[in-house]
N, C-alpha and C positions, 0 to 999 in steps of 0.2 A: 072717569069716562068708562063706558060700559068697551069691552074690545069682541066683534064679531068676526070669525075669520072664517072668510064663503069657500064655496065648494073647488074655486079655482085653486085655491092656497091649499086649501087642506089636503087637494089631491099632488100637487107640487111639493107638499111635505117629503108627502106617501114614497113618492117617486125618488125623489132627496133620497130617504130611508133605504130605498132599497138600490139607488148605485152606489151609495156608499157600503153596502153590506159586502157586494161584491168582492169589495179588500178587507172589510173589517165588522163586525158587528158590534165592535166597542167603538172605533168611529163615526160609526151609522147611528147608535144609538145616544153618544155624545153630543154628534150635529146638532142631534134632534131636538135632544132637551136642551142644545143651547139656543138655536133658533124659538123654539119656546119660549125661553126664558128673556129674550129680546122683546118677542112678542107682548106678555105680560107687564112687560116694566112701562110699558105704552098707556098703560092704564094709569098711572100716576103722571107720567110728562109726557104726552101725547103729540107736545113739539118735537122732541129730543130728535127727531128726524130732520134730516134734508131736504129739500124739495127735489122734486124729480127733475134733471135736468131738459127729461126729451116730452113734460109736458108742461104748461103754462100758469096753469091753473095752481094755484100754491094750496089748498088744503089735500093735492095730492105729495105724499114724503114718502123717506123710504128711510130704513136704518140698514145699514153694514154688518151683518156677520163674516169676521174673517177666522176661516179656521185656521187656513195656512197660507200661503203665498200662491196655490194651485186652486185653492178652493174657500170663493168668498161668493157669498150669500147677499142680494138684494130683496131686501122685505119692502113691499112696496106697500103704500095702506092710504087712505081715506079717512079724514077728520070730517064730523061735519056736526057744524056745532049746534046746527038745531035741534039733533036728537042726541046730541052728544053721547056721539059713538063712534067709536075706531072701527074703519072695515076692511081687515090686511084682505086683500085682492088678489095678490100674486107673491110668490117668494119666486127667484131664479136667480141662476150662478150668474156671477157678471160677467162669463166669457159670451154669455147669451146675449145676442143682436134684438134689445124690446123693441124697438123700429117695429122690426119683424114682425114680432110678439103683438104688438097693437094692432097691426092690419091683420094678422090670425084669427084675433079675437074682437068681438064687438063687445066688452063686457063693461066698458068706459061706462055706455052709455047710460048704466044705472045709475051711477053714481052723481049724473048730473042734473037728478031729480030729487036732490036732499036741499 
């Protein structure tokens, strides 16, 4: 499967990268390439994720980055096997309220056109 990662994730990387630099640039840049590297393995087992518990619809999952006990990573992505293609959405820390996050954003609603 082909893996797309849209401009919401890619700018939530960004953001990732740069509060973590605030304490470290070897942890910042660590995160990164392992959230990466979560990211890419999605292209061979495109299940290996979990379903998203706060939406219904199961070809939305998400996979676990934990770097530490303070600081665990939700990748959240989109299968959709018509064009089989991975489309990570969003990454955010799990202390983060997606409830929240989903009434902020209306970006659901592409996704329900695959």
């Amino acid at each position: 499967m082909t893996v797309v990662v849209n401009d919401l994730a890619r700018q939530s990387l960004i953001d990732i990268y740069y509060y973590n630099y605030q304490y470290s640039l070897k942890n910042a840049i660590e995160t990164n390439e392992n959230i990466l590297l979560h990211i890419y393995n999605l292209e061979d087992s495109p299940y290996i994720g979990r379903y998203i518990p706060e939406i219904s619809d199961k070809h939305f999952r998400e996979i676990i980055y934990k770097k530490s006990r303070n600081s665990t990573y939700r990748i959240m992505y989109y299968i959709s096997e018509k064009t089989d293609t991975i489309y990570i959405f969003n990454i955010i820390n799990s202390k983060q309220d997606f409830n929240r996050i989903l009434k902020l954003h209306n970006y659901f609603n592409n996704y329900f056109n695959f």
